[in-house]
N, C-alpha and C positions, 0 to 999 in steps of 0.2 A: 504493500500500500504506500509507503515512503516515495518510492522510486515514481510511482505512477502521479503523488501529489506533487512530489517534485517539477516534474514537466511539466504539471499544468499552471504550477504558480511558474515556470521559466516563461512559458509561455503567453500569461499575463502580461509583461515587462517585454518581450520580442512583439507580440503583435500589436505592441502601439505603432509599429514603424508598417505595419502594412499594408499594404499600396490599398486604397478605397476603391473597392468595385474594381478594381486590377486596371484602371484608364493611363495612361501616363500627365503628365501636365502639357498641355495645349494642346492635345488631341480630344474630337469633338466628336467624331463618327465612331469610334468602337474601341472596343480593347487593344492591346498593344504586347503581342505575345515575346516573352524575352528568355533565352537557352541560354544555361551554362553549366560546366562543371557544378554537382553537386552529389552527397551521398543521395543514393536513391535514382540520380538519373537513368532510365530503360536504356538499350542497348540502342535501338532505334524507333524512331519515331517519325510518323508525316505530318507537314505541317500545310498551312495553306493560305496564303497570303490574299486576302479579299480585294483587298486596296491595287495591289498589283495583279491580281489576279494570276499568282505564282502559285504551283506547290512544291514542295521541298521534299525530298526522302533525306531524315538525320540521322546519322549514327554515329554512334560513341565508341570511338578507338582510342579515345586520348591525343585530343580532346572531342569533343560533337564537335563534329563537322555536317556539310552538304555533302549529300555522295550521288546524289542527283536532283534536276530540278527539271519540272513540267512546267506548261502553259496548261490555263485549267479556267476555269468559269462558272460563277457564282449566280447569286439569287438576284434579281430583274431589280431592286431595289435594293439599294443600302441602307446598313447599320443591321444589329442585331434580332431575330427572329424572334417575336412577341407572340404572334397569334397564328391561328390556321388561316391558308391562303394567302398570309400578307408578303411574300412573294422573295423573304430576306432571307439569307444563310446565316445557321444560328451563332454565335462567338464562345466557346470552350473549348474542354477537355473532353472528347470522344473516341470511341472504342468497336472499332469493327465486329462485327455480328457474325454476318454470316458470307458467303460468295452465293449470287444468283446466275451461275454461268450461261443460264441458256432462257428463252422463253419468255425474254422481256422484248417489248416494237422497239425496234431496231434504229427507227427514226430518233424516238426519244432517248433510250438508253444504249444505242450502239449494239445489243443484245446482249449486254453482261452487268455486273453493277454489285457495288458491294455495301453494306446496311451498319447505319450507325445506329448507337443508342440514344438517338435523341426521342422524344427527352428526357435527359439523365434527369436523377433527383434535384439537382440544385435545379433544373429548367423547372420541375414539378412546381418548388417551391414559393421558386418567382410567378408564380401562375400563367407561367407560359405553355402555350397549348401546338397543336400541330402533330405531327407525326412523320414517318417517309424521308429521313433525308440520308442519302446516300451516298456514296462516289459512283460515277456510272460513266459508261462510254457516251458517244453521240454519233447518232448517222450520216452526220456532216462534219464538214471541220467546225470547231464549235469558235464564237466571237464572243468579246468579252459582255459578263452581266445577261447569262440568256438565260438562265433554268429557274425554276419556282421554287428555289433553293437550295438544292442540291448543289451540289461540285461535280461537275462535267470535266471531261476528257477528253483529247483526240484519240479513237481505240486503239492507236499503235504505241501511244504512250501507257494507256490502262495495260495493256499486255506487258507492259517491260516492268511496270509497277506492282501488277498483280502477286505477283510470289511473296511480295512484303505487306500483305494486307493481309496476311494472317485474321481468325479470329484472336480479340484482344490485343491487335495492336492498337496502342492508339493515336489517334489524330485528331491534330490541334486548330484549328478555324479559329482564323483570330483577323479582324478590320486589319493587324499590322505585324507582320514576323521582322521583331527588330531586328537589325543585326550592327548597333555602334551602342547600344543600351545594355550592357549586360546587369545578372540581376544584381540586388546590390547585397550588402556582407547582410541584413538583418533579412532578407529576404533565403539567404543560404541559411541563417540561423533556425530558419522557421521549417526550411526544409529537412534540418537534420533533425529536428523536433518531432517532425511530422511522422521521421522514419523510426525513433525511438517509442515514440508515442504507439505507433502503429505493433510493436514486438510487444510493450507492455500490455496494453487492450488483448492480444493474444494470451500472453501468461495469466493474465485476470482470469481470463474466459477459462484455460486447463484446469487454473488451480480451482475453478469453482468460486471464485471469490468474487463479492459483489461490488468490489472498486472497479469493477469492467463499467457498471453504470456511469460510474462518472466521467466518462469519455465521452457521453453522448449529451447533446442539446435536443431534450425528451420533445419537446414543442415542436420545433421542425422535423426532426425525423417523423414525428406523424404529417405534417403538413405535406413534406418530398415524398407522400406517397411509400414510401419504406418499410409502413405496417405503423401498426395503433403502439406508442410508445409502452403503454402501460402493461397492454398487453404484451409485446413484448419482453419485460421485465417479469413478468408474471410467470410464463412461461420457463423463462429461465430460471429463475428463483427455485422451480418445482423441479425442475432436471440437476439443478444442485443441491439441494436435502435430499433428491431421491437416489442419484447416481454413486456411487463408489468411487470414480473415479471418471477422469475427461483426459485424453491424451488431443491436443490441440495447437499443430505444427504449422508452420508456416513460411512458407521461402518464397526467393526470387522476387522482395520487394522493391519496388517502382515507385516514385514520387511525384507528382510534376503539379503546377502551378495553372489554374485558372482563372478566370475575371476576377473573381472575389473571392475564390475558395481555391483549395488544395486537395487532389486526389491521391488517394495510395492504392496499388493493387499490389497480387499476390496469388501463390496458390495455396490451397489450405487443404491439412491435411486433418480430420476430425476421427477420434475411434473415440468410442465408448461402450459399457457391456451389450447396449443393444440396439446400435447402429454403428454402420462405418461410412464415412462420406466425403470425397471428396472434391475439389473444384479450384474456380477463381473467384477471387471476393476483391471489390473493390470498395472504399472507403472514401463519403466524401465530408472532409473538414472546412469549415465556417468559421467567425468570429459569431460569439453570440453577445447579448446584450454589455457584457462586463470586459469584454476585449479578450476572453480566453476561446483557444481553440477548438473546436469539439464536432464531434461526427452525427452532421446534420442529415445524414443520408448513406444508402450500402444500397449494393445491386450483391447479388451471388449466383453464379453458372457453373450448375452442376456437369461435372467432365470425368472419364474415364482413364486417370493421370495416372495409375500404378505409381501411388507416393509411398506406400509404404516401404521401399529397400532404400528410397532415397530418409525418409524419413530416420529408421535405422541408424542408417550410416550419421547421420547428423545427431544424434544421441551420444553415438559412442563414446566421444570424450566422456562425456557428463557422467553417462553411469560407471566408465572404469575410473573416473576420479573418484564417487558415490563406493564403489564397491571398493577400493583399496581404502579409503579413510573406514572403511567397517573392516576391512581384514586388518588393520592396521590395531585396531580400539580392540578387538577381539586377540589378536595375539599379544597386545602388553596389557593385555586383560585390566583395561581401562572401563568400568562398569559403564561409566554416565555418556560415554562417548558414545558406546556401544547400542544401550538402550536406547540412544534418541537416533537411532539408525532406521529404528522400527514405527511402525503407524502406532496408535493405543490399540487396536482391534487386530492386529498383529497374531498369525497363528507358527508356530515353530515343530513341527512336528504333532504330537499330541498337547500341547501349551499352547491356552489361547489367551491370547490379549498380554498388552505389553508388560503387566506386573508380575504373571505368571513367566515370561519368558527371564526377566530382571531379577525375580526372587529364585530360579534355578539356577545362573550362573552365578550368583552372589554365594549358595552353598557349595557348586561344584569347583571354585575357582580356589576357593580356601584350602583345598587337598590337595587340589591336580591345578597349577595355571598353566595356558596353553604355552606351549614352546615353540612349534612350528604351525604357521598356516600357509600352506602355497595353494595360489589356485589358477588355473590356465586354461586352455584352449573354449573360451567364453561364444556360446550360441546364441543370439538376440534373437527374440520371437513377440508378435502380440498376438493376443488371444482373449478372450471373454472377459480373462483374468485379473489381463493389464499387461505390463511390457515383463516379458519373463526373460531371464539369464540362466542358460546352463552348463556349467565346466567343471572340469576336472577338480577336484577338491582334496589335498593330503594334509594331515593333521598329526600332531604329536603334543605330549604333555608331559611334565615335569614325574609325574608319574613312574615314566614307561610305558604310559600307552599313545598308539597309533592308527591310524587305519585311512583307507584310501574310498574315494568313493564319486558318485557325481552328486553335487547340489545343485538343486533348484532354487531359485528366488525368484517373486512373481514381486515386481515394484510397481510404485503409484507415486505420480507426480508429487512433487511438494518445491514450488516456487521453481528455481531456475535449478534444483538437484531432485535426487528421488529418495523414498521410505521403502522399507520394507513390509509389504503385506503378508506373504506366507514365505516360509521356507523348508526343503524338507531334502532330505538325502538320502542315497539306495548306495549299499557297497557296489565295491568293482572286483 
């Protein structure tokens, strides 16, 4: 909880400095889109220049750069897209849908065409309406200012473009793609905020812990259409008293910068006893009434990502650090170190819960303290159970006795390390 109120009061004091409705000063017609280095920056991105009726393919090799640039064409009217029909291309941060390669008139779309998310939640919120805007081809050579909003093509450029429209890439519509403006130091401050913010709102959500609420501005996330806020907390509230445990991962996070708000995506990777799900979630951040940052709105697209070896792999540290400080407290038979290794509901064999495990090493440790613990060739697995490890396990004690065998531990998150919930062993 420290960490997560930490950001928000940093965040307090940094978003005095940011930019109102994302305009620059003396520009009248629309936003004014600005790239640079920053944690967070995607690898590439399209951008699309209204005012010039340019678009940009960017990517980040160190530094973003241009790695190509189209002629392309905007909405019959300028400035930003308010209502249905009023003929303008909207000004954000947007995120490719889906490819319609075939079975669009050919006049208007060229016959291919690729689908934004307009309109995203911050459009919701603004009470902007409308629907349908795309990237698409055209059946003619297209001239500046002709489509009903959308971003038109010449098709031989949409073809060379295509492979980089990916679903989830995103693309930036903005009245102006600076490029003598970069952002400035409080506006990189907000973005490494955003990125921080973004992993902690994640650890909230594992740990079960309800400081995840305080990330969110309850009012507009219901207003952007994102679900009834209350009810969303309601919900969650009952899947954390009822749940055991939340395993709740999340990589490959993205940041980027829109009119008035700030987006993060990501992929997310969710297990718990009685679902597994995962996808891409995207997060959109606001200034709300008091100047602090907060998650006015979430889009989530369920995908068939095979996260869980990546997942895994991304643990490992944590739990062989997790497990050596427990082999560590258990062979210099360090009782209190040991004991807080374990959940309270903790089962050890035939001992269940944490006092019964603490009041048997307390008797056995007085005759026999352990002498040797090695343990090796460790198997990561999740299951019903929770994230189970299983290796080689040999043991000795001051005794004379020894024995060899495999253990199991089944653990459960606990903040940014893990607890032990059962543990049990079979000779070798």
């Amino acid at each position: 909880m420290r960490s997560a109120l930490f950001s928000v009061l940093i965040l307090s004091i940094v978003s005095l400095a940011f930019p109102q409705a994302g305009y620059s000063a003396g520009l009248t017609k629309g936003w004014q889109a600005r790239f640079e280095e920053h944690p967070g920056i995607p690898p590439s991105l399209v951008a699309v220049d209204k005012g010039q009726q340019q678009l940009y393919l960017m990517e980040h090799k160190s530094p973003l750069a241009v790695a190509a640039q189209y002629v392309c064409t905007t909405g019959q009217i300028e400035g930003d897209k308010q209502d249905e029909g009023d003929k303008k291309t909207p000004e954000g941060v947007y995120f490719v849908q889906r490819h319609i390669p075939n079975g669009l008139d050919f006049g208007l779309y060229g016959g291919m065409a690729y689908t934004l998310n307009y309109p995203n939640p911050m459009d919701l919120l603004r009470k902007k309406s409308g629907h349908g805007i795309w990237v698409h081809g055209r059946g003619h050579n297209i001239v500046p200012r002709e489509t009903q909003g959308c971003v038109a093509m010449n098709n031989a450029d949409l073809l060379k473009l295509g492979p980089n429209l990916k679903p989830g890439t995103p693309v930036v519509l903005a009245h102006t793609i600076a490029d003598k403006a970069p952002q400035t130091t409080e506006e990189k401050k907000i973005a490494s905020a955003v990125l921080n913010m973004t992993r902690e709102w994640a650890t909230a959500w594992g740990n079960r812990d309800s400081v995840m609420f305080e990330y969110y501005d309850g009012d507009a996330y219901t207003k952007s259409q994102s679900g009834d806020f209350a009810d969303f907390v309601a919900t969650k509230e009952r899947l954390f008293k009822n749940l055991p445990w939340i395993l709740n991962w999340i990589d490959d996070i993205y940041v980027l910068q829109g009119p008035d708000y700030w987006v993060s995506w990501f992929k997310q990777y969710y297990r718990a006893p009685n679902l597994t799900v995962q996808g891409y979630r995207r997060l959109y951040w606001h200034k709300d009434t008091e100047g602090n940052l907060l998650i006015a709105g979430m889009e989530w697209e369920r995908a068939d990502l095979d996260l869980e070896p990546d997942f895994l792999k991304a643990q490992k540290q944590s739990i062989d650090q997790f497990i050596e400080g427990w082999r560590t407290a258990w062979e210099s038979a360090n009782l209190k170190k040991y004991a807080e290794s374990y959940t309270e509901s903790a089962s050890q064999g035939t001992r269940k819960g944490i006092a019964a495990i603490r009041d048997h090493k307390k008797i056995v440790w007085v005759s026999a303290k352990p002498q040797k613990v090695r343990l090796s060739n460790p198997k990561y697995s999740v299951s019903s159970n929770g994230l189970t490890v299983e290796m080689i396990q040999q043991y000795s004690s001051s005794d004379g006795f020894s024995d060899k065998g495999i253990k199991i531990l089944v653990l459960r998150p606990d903040g940014i390390s893990w607890r032990i919930e059962s543990e049990d062993w079979r000779p070798l």
